[in-house]
C-alpha positions in Angstrom: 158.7 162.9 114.1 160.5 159.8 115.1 162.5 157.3 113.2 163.2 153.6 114.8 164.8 150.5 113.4 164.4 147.6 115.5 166.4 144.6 115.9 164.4 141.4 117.3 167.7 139.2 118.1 169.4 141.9 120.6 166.0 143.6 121.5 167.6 147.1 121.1 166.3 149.7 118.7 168.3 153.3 117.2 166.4 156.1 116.9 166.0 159.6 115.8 163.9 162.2 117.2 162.6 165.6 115.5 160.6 167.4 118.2 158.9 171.4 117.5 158.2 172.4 120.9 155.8 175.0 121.7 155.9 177.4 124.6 152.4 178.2 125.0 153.2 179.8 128.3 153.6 182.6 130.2 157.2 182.0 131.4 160.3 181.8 129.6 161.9 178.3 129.4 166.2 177.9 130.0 165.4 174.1 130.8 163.7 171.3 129.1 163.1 168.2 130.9 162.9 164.3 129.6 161.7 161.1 131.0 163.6 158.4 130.0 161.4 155.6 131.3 163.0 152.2 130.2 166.0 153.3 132.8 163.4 152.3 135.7 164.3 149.0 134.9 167.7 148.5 136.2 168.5 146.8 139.4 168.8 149.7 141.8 166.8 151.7 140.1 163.7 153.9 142.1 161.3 151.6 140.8 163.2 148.5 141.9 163.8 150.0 145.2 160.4 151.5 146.1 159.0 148.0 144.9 161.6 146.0 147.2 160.8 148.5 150.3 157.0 149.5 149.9 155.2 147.0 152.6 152.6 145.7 150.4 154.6 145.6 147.0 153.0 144.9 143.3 153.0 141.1 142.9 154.2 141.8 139.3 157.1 143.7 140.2 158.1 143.2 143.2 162.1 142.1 143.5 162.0 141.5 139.7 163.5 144.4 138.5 166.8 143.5 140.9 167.2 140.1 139.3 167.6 141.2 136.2 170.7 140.5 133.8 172.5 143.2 131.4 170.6 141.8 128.4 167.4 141.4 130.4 167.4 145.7 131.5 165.7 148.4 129.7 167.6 151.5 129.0 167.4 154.7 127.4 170.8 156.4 126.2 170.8 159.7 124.3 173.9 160.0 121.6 172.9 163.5 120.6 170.6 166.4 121.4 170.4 169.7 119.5 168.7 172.5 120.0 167.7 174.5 116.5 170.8 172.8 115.3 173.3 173.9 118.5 174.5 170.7 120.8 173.2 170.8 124.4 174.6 170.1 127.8 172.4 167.2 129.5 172.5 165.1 132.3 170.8 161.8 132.6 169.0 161.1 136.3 167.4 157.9 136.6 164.7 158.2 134.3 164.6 161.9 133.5 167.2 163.6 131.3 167.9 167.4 132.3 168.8 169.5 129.4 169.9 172.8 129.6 169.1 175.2 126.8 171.1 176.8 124.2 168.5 180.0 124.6 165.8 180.2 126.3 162.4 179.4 124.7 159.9 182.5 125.6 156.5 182.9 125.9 154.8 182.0 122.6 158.0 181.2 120.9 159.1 177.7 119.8 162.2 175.2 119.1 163.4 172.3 117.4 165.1 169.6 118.9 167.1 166.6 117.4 167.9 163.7 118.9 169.4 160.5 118.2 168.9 157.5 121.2 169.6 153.9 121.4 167.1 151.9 123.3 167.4 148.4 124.9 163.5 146.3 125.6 163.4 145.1 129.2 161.9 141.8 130.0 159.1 142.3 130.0 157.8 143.5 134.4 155.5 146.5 134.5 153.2 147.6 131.9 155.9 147.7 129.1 159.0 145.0 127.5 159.1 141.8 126.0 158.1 138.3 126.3 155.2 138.5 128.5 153.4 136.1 130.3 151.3 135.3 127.5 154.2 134.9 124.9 153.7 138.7 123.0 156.9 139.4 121.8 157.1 143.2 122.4 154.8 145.6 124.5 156.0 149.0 123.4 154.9 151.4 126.1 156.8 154.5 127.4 159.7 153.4 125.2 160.9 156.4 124.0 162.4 159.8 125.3 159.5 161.8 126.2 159.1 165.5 126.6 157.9 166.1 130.0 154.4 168.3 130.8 154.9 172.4 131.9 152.1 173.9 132.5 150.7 176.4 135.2 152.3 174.2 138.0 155.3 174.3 136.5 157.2 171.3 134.9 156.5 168.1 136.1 159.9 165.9 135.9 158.1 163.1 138.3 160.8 160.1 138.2 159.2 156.7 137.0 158.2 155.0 140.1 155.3 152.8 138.8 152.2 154.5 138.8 150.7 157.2 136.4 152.1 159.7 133.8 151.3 163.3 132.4 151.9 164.5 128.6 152.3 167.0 126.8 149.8 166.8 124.0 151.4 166.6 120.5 151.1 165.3 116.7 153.3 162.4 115.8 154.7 160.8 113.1 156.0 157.7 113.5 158.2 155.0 111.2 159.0 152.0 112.8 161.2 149.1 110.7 161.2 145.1 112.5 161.8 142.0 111.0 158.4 142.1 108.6 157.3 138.8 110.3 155.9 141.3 112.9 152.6 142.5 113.1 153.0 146.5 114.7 149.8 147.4 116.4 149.8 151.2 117.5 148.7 154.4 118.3 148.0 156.6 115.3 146.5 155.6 111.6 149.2 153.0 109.4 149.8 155.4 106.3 151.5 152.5 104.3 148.6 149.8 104.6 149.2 148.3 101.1 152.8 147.5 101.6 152.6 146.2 105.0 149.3 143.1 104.8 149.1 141.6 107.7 145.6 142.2 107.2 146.0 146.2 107.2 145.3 146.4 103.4 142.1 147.7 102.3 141.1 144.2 100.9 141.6 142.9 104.3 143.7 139.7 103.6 145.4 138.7 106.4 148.9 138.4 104.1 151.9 137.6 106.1 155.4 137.8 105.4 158.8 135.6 106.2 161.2 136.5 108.5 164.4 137.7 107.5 163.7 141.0 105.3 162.7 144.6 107.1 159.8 146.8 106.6 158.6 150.1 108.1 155.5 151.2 109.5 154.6 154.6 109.3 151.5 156.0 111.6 150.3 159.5 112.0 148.5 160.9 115.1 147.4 164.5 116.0 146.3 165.5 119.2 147.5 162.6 121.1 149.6 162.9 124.1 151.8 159.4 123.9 152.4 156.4 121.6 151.8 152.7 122.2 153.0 150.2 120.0 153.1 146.4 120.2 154.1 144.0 118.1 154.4 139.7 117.3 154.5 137.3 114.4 151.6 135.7 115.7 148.8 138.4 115.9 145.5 138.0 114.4 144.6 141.3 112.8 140.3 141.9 112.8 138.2 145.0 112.8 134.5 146.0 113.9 132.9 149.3 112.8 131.1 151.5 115.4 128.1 153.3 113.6 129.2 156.8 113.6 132.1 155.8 115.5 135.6 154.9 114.8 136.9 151.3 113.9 137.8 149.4 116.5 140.9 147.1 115.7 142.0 144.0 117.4 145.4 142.0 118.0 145.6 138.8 119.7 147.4 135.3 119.3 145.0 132.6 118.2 144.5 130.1 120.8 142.6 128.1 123.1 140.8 131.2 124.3 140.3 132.7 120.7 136.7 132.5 120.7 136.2 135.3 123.6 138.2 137.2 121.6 135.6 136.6 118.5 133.0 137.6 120.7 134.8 140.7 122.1 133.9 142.8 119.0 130.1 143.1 119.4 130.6 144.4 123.3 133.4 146.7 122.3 131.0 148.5 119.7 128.2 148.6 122.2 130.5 150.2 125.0 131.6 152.5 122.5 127.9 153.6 121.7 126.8 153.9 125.1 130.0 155.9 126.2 129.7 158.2 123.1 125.8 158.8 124.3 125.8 159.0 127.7 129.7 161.0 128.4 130.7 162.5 125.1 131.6 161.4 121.3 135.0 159.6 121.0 137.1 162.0 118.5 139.2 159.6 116.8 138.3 157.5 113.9 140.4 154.3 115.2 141.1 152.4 118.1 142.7 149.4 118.7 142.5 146.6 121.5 146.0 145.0 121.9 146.5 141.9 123.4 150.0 142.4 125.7 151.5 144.5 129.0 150.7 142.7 132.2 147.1 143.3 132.8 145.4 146.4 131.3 147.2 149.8 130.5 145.5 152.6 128.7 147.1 154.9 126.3 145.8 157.2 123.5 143.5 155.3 120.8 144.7 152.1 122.0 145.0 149.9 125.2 147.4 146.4 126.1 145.6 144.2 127.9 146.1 139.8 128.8 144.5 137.9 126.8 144.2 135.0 128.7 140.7 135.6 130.2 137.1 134.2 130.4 134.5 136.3 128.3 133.4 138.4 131.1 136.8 139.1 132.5 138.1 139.9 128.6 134.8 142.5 128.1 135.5 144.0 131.7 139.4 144.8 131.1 138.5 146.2 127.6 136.0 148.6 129.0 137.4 149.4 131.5 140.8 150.6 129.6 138.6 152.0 126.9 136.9 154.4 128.7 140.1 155.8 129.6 140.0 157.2 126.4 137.5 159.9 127.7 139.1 160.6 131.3 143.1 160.0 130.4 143.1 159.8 126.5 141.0 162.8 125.5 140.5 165.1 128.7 144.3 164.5 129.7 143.9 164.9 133.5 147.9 164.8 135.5 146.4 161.3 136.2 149.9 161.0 138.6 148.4 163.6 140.7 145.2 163.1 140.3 144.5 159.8 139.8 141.0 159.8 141.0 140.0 161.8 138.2 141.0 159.2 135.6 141.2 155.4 137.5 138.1 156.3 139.5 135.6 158.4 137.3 136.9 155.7 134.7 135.4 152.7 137.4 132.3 154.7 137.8 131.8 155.0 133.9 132.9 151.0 133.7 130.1 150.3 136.3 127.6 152.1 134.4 128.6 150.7 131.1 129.0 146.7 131.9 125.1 146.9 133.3 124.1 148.2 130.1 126.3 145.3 128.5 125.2 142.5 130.9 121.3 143.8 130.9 121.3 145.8 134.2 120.2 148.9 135.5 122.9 151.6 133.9 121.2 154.0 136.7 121.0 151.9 140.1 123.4 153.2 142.6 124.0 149.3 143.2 126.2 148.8 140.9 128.8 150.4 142.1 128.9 148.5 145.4 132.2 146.9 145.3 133.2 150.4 144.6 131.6 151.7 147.8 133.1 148.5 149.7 136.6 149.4 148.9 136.1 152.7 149.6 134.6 151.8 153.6 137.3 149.3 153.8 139.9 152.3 153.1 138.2 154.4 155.5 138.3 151.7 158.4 141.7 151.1 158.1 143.4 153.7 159.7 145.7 154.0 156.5 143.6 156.2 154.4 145.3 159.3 153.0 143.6 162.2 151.3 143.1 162.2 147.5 145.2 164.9 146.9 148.5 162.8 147.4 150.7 162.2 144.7 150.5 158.8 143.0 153.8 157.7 143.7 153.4 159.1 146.9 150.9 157.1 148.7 152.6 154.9 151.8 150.7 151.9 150.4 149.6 150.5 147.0 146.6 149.5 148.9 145.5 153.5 149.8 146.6 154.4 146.4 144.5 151.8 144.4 141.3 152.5 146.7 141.4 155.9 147.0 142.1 156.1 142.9 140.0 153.5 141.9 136.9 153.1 144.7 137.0 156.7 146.1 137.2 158.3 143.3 134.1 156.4 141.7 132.2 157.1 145.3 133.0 160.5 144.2 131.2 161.0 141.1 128.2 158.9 142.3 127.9 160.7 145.3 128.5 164.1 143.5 124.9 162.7 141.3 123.4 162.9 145.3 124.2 166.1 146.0 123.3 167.6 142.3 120.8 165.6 141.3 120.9 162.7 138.8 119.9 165.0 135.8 122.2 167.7 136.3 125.4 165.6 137.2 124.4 163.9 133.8 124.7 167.1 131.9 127.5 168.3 134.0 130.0 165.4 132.9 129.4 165.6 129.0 130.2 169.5 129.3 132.7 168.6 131.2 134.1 166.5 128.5 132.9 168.6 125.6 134.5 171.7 127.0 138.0 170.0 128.7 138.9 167.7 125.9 142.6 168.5 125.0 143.0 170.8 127.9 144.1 169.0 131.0 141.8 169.7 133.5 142.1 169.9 137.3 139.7 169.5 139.7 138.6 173.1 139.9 137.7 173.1 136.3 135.6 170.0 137.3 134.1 171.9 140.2 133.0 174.9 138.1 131.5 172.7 135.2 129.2 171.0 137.9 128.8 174.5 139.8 127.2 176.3 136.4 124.6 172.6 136.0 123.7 173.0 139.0 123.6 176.1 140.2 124.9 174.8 143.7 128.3 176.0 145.4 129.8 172.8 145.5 133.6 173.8 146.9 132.8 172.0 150.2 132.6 168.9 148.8 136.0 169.0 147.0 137.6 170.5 150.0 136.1 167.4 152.1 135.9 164.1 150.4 139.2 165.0 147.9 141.4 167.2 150.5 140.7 164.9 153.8 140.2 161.8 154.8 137.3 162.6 156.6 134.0 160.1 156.7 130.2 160.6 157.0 127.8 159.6 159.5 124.8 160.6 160.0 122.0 158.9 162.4 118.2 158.9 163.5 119.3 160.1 167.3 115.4 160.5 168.4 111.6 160.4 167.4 109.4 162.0 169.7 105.3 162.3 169.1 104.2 166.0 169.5 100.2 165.6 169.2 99.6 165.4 165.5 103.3 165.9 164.7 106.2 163.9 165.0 109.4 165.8 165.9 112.3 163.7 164.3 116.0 164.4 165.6 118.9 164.1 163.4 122.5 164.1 164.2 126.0 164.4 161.9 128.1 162.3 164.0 131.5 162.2 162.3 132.7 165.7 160.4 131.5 165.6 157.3 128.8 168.0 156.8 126.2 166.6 153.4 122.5 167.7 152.5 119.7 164.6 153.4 116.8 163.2 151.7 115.3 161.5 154.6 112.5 159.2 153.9 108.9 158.6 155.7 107.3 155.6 155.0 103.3 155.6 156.3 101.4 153.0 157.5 98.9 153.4 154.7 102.0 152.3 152.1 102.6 156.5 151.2 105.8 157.4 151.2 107.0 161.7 151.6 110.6 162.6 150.9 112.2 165.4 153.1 115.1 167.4 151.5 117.4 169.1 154.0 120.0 171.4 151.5 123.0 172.0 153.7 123.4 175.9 154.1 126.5 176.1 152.3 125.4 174.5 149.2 123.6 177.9 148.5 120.3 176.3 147.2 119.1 172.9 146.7 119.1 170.1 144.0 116.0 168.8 142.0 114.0 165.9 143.1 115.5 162.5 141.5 113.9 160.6 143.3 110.3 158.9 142.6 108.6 160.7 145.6 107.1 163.4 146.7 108.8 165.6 148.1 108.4 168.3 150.8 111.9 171.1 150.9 113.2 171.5 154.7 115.0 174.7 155.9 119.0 174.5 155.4 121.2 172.9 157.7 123.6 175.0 158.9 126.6 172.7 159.2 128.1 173.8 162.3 125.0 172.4 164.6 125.6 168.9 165.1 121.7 168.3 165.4 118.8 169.0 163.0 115.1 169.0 163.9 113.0 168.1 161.0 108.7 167.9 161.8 106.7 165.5 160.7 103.5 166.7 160.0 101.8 163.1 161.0 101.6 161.5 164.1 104.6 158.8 164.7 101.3 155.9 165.0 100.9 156.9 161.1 104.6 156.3 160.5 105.7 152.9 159.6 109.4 154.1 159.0 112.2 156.8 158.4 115.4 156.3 156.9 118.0 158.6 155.4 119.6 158.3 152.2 116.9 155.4 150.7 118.8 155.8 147.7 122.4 154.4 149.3 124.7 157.3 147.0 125.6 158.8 150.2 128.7 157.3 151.4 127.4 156.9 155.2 130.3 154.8 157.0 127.7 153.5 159.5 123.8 152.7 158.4 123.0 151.2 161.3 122.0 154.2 162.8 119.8 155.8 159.8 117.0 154.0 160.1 114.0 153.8 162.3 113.2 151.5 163.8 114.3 149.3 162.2 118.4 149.9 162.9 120.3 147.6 160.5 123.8 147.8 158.9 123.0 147.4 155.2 125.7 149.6 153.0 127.1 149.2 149.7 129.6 146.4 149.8 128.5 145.4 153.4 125.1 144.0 153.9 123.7 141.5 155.9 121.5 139.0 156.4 
């Protein structure tokens, strides 16, 4: 439960803070951690100096944060914290407050903590503060102190560098008062619609009030594992209904760009549809598209995003933030350390979703070529680093953002290669229907796909996500044996994967050969609209594979592996014959 009154002329807000923790682990707890994440914006802070020293620094950051005046910082200062009514000892480090228990919390058991805190809104730099580039007055994101995650890892105290967070999930109740000129968009369902208007009241007028006086909204959200609020005078308040879905709410600023923002509505309903069909139902009976932050930022049943955009750009950010509702919002991955299992199944699921939108192919591996593109460019830079690097951790934001975003889409639609389209499709909505609320890791992923498919699919994590290395594979020779033709195939770089190789005839037939790879223990169904003849296993250690023909090489027009382009081949020019040509995702040519 927390309590905030809000002053719009000093941009500084008092608050009080009644938090039950719950223990639901196995160890006993003599410490309690908090992040405190309006302190990263304070000249000298880790933020401001991993922004000022990284070599390819955040254009939106960058030496901002340094520049900033004492009524231009954001801070976070605590004024009291009790334990179950006894004052604790606490030390505030950068962004995280260490507390240090009255008693310990065991296994099972609970406390209460009070708190009373005094926050300051930054300027607005990185995803939260005020006055942003488009003129929103406050974007209210990570603005209070937050309890930070334990679980089987341990706690995870990660200082607030720039990139992703981790929650613990929790029911809020939240009462916020401002100068009731504001509009409050927000997490969480308004329990006070009738005295607030501003288009909130069941008629729907879009009532609004003078400046001067106060009034307090009061929202309500279970099993949610943050709150986002945003707020300015200026907001146009509309709603559209999903059928058998949850109503989609929208704040923006009337201006010259209004009508996208009219428009936005009917996509938004259709995105939700599609996502609800095709990954899992959407739990929540609201969510709300809000236009402010610097870009797009997804939190739970709501997302900021610039408003400022063409039609296409405005659908594209929206989905894009939305479906993090299913990856981030719902399945509540440790997105810091494992960002490719929220930014980059989230891109995959964006792909899929803006063909259905635009009147594409939902299904053609084709439309996730850029994500394929970035993901060769990574691997050809020499400054790749595996996907199991922390965030913040990354040397580059350029590593980070492709491996997240591009690899960890490649991921997913190279996972529907190996399993089979059908199978992966089933394997993500049980992943979602049996993860939601449980933050899973990639093992739990692994396991879900595992049971679909009824392949061992551990090599494939411990490849594509553990290393950085690539796949190549290549026609190395095609020899006529009489009424055969012996076909040799090579794996040229180290990782191993299972082939469909495809023989074209000169009578316009075409035969699929499937080659499982021995350690997938078995073999995925045919996806693919060809017949198809099942090869012996590849054992992964022999760099060559012969695979037989059973035509002559004058009856064979042309063999090529991967037809379908999901595998993520570094090098193409080598899988055909004879015909060798470079034509990847991202890269073809002429």
């Amino acid at each position: 439960m927390m309590e905030v009154d809000m002053d719009v002329d000093s941009h500084q807000f008092e608050g009080k803070q009644k938090l039950v923790y719950s223990n639901n682990s196995s160890d006993t707890l003599f410490r309690v951690f908090y992040h405190l994440y309006f302190n990263a914006f304070q000249p000298g802070s880790m933020m401001d100096v991993r922004s000022r020293t990284i070599e390819d620094a955040d254009r939106r950051v960058s030496d901002r944060i340094f520049y900033l005046n004492n009524d231009e910082i954001g801070f976070q200062r605590i004024q009291s914290l009790k334990q179950n009514g006894k004052e604790l000892s606490y030390e505030m480090s950068g962004t995280i407050l260490e507390v240090t228990l009255d008693k310990p919390i065991l296994p099972n058991g609970k406390a209460t903590f009070d708190m009373e805190f005094q926050g300051q809104v930054p300027l607005q730099v990185r995803r939260s503060g005020r006055d942003n580039a488009e003129g929103i007055a406050y974007s209210m994101a990570q603005w209070y102190p937050k309890m930070a995650e334990y679980d089987y890892e341990g706690w995870h105290a990660n200082p607030y560098i720039g990139r992703e967070f981790h929650s613990v999930w929790g029911s809020y109740d939240v009462k916020i008062a401002i100068d009731s000129s504001y509009v409050i968009a927000s997490t969480g369902y308004l329990q006070n619609p009738e005295e607030i208007g501003h288009g909130y009241q069941k008629e729907g007028q879009s009532v609004k009030r003078p400046k001067g006086e106060k009034i307090t909204y009061h929202f309500k959200a279970d099993n949610v594992h943050d709150f986002v609020w945003a707020a300015d005078p200026d907001y146009e308040h509309t709603t559209a209904q999903v059928p058998g879905g949850p109503t989609v709410h929208f704040f923006y600023q009337a201006d010259t760009l209004a009508k996208n923002w009219e428009m936005l509505p009917e996509f938004t309903v259709r995105a939700f549809q599609y996502m609800n069909e095709n990954f899992g139902k959407y739990p929540y009976d609201k969510y709300s598209v809000i236009q402010g932050g610097d870009g797009g930022m997804e939190y739970p049943m709501a997302t900021l995003i610039t408003g400022h955009r063409s039609l296409q750009s405005l659908v594209g950010v929206t989905v894009h933030e939305m479906i993090h509702s299913w990856f981030q919002g719902v399945l509540g991955t440790n997105e810091s350390l494992y960002p490719w299992m929220d930014e980059g199944f989230t891109s995959y699921a964006s792909n899929r979703t803006m063909a259905h939108l635009f009147g594409g192919n939902a299904n053609d591996p084709r439309i996730h070529a850029s994500s394929y593109g970035g993901y060769f460019s990574l691997a050809e830079s020499g400054k790749e680093e595996p996907m199991t690097t922390h965030s913040d951790h990354y040397n580059t934001n350029r590593a980070y953002g492709l491996a997240a975003y591009s690899k960890g889409a490649v991921f997913l639609e190279q996972l529907s290669y190996i399993m089979g389209r059908e199978s992966f499709q089933r394997g993500m909505k049980r992943y979602f229907n049996e993860w939601k609320f449980k933050h899973p890791n990639p093992t739990n992923l692994k396991r879900i796909m595992e049971k679909e498919s009824g392949l061992e699919l551990d090599w494939y994590f411990e490849y594509f996500v553990n290393t950085t290395h690539t796949i190549d594979y290549g026609v190395k020779s095609v020899e006529e044996r009489g009424e055969s033709t012996h076909v040799t195939l090579e794996r040229i770089d180290k990782m191993p994967m299972p082939l469909d190789v495809l023989v074209t005839y000169k009578n316009g037939e075409k035969e699929l050969f499937y080659i499982p790879l021995r350690i997938m223990r078995g073999e995925k169904e045919n996806d693919l609209d060809y017949s198809r003849s099942l090869m012996q296993d590849w054992p992964w250690v022999f760099p060559t594979y012969l695979m037989v023909v059973p035509h002559a090489l004058s009856d064979i027009e042309r063999i090529e592996i991967d037809p379908s382009y999901r595998m993520a081949d570094i090098d193409r020019s080598n899988n055909v014959y004879p015909d060798m040509e470079n034509t990847r995702f991202g890269q073809e040519t002429e």
